[in-house]
C-alpha positions in Angstrom: -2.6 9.6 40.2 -4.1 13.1 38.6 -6.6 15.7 39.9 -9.5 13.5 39.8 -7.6 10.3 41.3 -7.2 8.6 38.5 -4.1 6.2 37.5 -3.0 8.6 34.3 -0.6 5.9 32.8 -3.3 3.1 32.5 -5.1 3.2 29.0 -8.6 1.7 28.1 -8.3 -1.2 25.6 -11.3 -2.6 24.2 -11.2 -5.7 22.7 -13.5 -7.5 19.5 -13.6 -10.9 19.0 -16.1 -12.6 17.1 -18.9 -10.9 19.0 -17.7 -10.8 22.6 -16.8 -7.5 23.3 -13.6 -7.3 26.2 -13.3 -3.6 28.2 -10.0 -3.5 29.7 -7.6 -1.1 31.6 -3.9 -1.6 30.2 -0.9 0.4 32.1 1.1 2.1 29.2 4.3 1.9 30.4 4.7 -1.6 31.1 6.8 -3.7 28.2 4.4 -5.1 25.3 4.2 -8.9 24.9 1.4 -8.9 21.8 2.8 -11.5 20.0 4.4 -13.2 22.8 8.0 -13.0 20.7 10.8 -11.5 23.2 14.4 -12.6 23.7 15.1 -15.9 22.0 12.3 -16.4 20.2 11.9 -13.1 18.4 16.0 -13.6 18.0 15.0 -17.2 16.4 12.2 -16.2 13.9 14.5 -12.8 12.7 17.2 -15.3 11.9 14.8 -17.6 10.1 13.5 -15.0 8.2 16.7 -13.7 7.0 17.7 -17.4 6.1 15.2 -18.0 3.7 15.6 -14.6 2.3 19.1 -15.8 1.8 18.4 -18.8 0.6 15.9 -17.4 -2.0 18.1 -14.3 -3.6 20.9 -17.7 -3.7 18.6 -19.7 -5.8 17.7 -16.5 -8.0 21.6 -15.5 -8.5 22.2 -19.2 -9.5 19.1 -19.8 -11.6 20.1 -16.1 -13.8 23.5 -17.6 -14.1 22.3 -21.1 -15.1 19.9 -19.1 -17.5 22.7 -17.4 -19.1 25.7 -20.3 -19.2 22.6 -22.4 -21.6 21.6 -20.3 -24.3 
């Protein structure tokens, strides 16, 4: 609480979708869950992402050597 009696770690969040406006009080230390991604999942789609990255800089590094092996 402050001077006035006031909860100083809770921000106001306002909120705009498609029209309907949402006022909200949000407490500012408490973890964030936006995208709902934490532990595993986050863990899973990091992994995935790096895969196909992997995957795609493979497939370049063959396709230049392919390139060059049939002139």
């Amino acid at each position: 609480m402050d001077l006035h009696g006031h909860d100083s770690r809770r921000r106001p969040s306002i909120n705009l979708d498609a029209g309907y406006v949402s006022i909200s009080s949000i407490n500012i230390y408490e973890p964030s869950t936006t995208l709902g991604l934490h532990g595993r999942k986050l863990i899973c789609v990091i992994f995935t992402i790096i895969s196909l990255f992997l995957i795609s800089f493979i497939n370049l590094i063959f396709s230049i050597i392919d390139y060059y092996y049939n002139q």
